[in-house]
N, C-alpha and C positions, 0 to 999 in steps of 0.2 A: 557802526558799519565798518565793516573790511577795508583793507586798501584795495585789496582786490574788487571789492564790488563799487569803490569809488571808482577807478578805473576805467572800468568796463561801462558804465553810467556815463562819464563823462566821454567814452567813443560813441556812445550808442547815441550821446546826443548831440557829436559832429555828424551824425548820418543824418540826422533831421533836416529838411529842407523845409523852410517856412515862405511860403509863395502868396502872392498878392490873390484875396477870396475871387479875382473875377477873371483868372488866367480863364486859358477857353483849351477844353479837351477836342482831340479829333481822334477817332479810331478809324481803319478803313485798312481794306484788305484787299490787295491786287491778284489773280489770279492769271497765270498767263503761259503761253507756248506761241511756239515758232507758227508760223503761217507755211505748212508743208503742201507738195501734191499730193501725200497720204490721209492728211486732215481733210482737204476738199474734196478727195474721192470717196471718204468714207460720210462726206456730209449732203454730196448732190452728183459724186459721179464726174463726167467728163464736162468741163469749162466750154462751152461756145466763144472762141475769141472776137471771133468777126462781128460781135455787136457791141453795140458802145457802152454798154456797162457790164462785162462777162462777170462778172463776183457778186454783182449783187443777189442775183437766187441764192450763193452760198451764203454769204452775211444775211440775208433774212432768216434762213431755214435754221441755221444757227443761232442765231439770237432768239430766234423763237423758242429753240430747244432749250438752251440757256435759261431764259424769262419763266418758261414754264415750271422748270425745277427749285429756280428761288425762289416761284409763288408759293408753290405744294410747299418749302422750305418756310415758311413764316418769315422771309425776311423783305422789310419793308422799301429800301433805297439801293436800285442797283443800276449800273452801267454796261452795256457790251461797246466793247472801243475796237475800233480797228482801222486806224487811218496814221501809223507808223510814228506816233509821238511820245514825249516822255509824259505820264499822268502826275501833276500836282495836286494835292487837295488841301485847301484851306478853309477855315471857320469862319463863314460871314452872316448876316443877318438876312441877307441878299442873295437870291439862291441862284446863282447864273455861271455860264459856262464858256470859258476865253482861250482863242489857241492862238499861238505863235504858229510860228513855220514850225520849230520842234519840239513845242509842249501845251499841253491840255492844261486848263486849271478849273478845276471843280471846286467851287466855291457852293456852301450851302451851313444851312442853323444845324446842329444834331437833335433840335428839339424841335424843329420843324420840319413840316413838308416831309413829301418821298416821291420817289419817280421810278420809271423803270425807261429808259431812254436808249440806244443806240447811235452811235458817231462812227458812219464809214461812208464810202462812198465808192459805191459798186464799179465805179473806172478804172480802182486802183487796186492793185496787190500790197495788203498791210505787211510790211517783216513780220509783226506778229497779232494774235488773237488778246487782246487782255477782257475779264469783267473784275469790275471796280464796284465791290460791296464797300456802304456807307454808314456805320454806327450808326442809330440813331436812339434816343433815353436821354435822362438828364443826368444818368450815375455812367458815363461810359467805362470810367475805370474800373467801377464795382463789379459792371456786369461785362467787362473785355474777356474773360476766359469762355463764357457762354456765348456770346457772338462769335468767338473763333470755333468755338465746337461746332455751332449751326452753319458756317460759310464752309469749312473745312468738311462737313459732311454733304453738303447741296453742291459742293465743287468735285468731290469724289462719285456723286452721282449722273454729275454730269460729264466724268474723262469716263464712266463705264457707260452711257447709251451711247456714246458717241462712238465708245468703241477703243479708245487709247489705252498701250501698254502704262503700266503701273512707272510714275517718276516724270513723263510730259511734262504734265500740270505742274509749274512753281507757283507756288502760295507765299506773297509777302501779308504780315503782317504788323501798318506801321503804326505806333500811338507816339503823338509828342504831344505837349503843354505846353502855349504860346501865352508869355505875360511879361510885363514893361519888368526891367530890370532894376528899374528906380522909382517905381511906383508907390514906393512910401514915403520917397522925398516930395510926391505929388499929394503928399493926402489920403491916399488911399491905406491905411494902419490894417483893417483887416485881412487875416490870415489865414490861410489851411493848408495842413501837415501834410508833407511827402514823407516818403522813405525811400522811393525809387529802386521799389523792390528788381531785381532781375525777370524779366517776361513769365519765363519757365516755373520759376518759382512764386510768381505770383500765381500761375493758371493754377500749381499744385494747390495753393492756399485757398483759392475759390471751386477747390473740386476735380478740377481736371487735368490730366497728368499726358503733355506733350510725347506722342508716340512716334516713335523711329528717331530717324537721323534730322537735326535741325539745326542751324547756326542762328546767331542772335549778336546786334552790333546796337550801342547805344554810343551818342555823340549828341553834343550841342551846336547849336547854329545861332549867334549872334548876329542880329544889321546893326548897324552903326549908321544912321544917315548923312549926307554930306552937308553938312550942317554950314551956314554962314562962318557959325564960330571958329572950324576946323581950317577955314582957308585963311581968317584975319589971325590965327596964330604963325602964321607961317609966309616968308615974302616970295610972292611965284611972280616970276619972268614971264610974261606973257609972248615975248619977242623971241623966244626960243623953241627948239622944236620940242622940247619934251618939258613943259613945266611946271607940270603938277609931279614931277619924279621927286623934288624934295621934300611936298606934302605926304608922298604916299611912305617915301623913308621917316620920317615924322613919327607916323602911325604904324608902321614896322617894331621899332624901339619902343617904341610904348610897349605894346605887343607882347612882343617875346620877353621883356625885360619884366614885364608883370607874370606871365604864364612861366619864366623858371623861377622867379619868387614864389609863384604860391605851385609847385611841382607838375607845372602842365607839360608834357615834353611831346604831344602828339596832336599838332596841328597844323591850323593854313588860315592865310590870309588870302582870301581875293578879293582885288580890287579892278578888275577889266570889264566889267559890265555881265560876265558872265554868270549862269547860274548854275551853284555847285548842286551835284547828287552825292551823296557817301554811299560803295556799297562793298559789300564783303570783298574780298580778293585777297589770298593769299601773298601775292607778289605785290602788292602795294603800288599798285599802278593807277598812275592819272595820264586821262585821256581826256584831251581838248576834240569836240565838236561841235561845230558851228557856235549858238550861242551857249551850250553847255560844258562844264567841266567835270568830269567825271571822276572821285577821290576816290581810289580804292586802299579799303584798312583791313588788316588785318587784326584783330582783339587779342591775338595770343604774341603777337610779334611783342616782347620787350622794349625794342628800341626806339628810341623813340626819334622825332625829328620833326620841325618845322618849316612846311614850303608858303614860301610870301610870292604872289603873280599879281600884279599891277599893268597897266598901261600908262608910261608917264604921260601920252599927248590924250589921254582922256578921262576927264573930270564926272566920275561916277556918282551915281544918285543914290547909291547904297553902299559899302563895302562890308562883306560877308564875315565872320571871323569863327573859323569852325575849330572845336574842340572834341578829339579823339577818347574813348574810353577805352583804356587797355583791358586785359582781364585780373592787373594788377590792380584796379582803379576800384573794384568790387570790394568790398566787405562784407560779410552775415548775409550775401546776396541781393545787396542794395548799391545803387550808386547815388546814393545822399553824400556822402561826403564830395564825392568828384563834383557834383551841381553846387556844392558851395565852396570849390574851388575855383572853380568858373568865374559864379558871381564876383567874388572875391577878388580874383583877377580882374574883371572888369570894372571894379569898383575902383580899384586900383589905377589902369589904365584911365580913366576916366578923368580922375583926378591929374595924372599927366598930362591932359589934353584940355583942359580947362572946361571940362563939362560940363552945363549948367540944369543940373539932374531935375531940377523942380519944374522945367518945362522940356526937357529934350527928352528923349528916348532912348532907349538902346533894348531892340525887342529880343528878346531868348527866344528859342523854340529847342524845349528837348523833346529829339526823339529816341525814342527805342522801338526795332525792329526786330522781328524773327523770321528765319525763311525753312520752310520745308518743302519738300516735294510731295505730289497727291500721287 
């Protein structure tokens, strides 16, 4: 054998990411525009204010219109939302649906169940219109290029009866992989292969070749729970006004000291009870609202940097720790190596904090996203 081909062998199998066999997939696909007086007039005409619920003929006629095209569409689990919140979806066994004041959480199996549902409430003017297409199969990964070609085409048929110039409609489309980051410290030994191909170039490998303009962000999202252990490492001041500030500097230096060891330069800590969203933004801006933090990345930006946000007078029941993927971070169009830099770093981190990995947790969820316009 070459040197050359040893090489190359030994990168290709830093790209490998070997993940716990029972991580859990979720695919799901937002579709969404503003809530205009062009959109309502083009759906029922002029609003009657004077009765107590003036929108609701448009959100029914709407969602009707909507419902009908993802029937004729073959696809099986859909949502029409319009009551001004941010949508979460996660993998549970248990298929039910929880809102705060500003987030939806769609919980549901991929291998179970489907619905076609609607969440608004004709009193109110949504900021905007979104429907929430729901993977459903036991291969989501395999078959994710063909679910986006079927949602992508029933959402283009639904911005033309309705009547929208070309570009309204944004199409996210989000897939991450949620599994215990020490779950073989727990026993659980068996495995199966990532590569953490790039979106794009996975859809070309399964057939289908992403058309026009699209952007695409991939990051990881650590919890870390606030575990007994995490507060008996550390002596807090009850009698002061901020005294979890020296717990949460603690977990700071862990942090960052492990992520520029193993070359993480693009992330964030929070710890204030809020809950982050990542979404493209050129200007790399974050935005606090209400219970949400809003991390804007950009993938092409080099430089890198680490924001830490804590509250020291409150003792959170999670802290978040999110990991950026540059376009530096890609290889052969994979982010396998970045996800075992990650690990890596938390493994590391973990070890700092005295973690007792064979019953504690630390959940991963990578996602990878792409956005076009319909």
């Amino acid at each position: 054998m070459s040197r050359t081909n040893s090489i190359v062998r030994k990168r290709r199998a830093a790209e490998k990411v070997y993940l716990p066999s029972n991580a859990r997939d979720n695919q799901y696909i937002i579709a969404e525009m503003l809530l205009t007086d062009e959109l309502i007039t083009l759906i029922v005409g002029d609003v009657d204010q004077s009765v107590d619920k003036p929108y609701q003929l448009f959100y029914q006629n709407l969602a009707k219109l909507v419902f009908d095209i993802v029937e004729e569409s073959g696809i099986e689990h859909a949502n029409f939302i319009a009551n001004s919140r941010l949508v979460r979806v996660r993998n549970s066994d248990e298929q039910q649906v929880l809102h705060t004041a500003q987030q939806s959480f769609f919980f549901y199996n991929p291998t179970q169940n489907s619905t076609f549902k609607a969440y608004f409430d004709g009193g109110h003017r949504s900021n905007k219109v979104k429907f929430l297409f729901l993977a459903n199969g036991d291969n989501l990964r395999g078959d994710s290029a063909a679910f986006h070609h079927k949602v992508f085409n029933a959402v283009t048929k639904i911005s033309q009866q309705i009547g929208l110039a070309p570009g309204v409609l944004k199409m996210r489309d989000h897939q991450h992989i949620t599994y215990d980051i020490f779950g073989a410290d727990k026993g659980h030994k068996e495995t199966v292969t990532h590569a953490f191909r790039e979106i794009s170039a996975r859809y070309l490998q399964q057939g289908y070749k992403l058309s026009g303009a699209f952007s695409a962000i991939t990051y990881a999202v650590v919890s870390v729970p606030m575990t007994r252990r995490l507060l008996k490492n550390v002596d807090i001041d009850y009698d002061c006004s901020e005294p979890f500030n020296t717990l949460y500097e603690k977990i700071k230096t862990a942090f960052t000291n492990a992520a520029a060891q193993h070359g993480l330069n693009h992330g964030a800590m929070i710890a204030n009870g809020m809950s982050p969203i990542v979404r493209y933004d050129e200007t790399q801006t974050s935005i606090v609202n209400g219970e949400i933090i809003s991390l804007g990345f950009n993938p092409a930006n080099a430089i890198g940097g680490i924001i830490c946000k804590w509250q020291s007078d409150k003792l959170v029941d999670t802290i978040r720790l999110v990991f950026f993927a540059s376009d530096v971070d890609e290889s052969h169009n994979t982010y396998g190596k970045f996800v075992n830099q990650v690990t890596q770093c938390i493994g590391d981190m973990a070890k700092n904090l005295n973690w007792k990995k064979e019953s504690d947790y630390m959940l991963m969820r990578l996602h990878q996203q792409v956005i076009r316009r319909v």
